[in-house]
N, C-alpha and C positions, 0 to 999 in steps of 0.2 A: 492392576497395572498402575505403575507410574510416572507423570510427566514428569520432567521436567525442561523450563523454559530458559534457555543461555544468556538468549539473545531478543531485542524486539526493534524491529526497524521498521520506520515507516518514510516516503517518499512524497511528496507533493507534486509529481506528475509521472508519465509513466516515460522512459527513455528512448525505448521499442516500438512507437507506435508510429504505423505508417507505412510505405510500402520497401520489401526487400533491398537492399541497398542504399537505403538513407541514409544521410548518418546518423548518429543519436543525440539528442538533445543533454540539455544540462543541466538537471534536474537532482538537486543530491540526495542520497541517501543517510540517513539520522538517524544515528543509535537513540535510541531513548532506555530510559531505566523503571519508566511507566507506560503505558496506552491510556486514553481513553477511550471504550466502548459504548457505542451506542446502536440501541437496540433497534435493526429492521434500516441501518444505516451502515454498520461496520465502525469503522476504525478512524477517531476526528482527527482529523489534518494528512489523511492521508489518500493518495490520487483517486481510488474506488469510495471514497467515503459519500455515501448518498446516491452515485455514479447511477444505478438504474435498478428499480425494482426486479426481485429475483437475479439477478447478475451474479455471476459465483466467482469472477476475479478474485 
């Protein structure tokens, strides 16, 4: 099998979070043309990065 990757966006906060009918915050979304990865962390500069051991966001 094959991946292939298009696209890679990462956020610095989450926009949805909080109860039904909030409005959403303003948080932008960022094409990037790299990531950095980090292991047992996820994804640096992005809302889940570190966020909490085991967390599967």
């Amino acid at each position: 099998m094959t991946v292939t990757i298009k696209h890679l966006y990462i956020s610095p906060g989450d926009n949805y979070f909080g109860p039904y009918g909030d409005d959403t915050l303003d948080h932008p979304i960022t094409q990037r043309t790299s990531i950095d990865l980090v292991a047992g962390k996820g994804i640096a500069n992005d809302r889940y990065f570190g966020f909490d051991e085991g967390y599967h966001g």
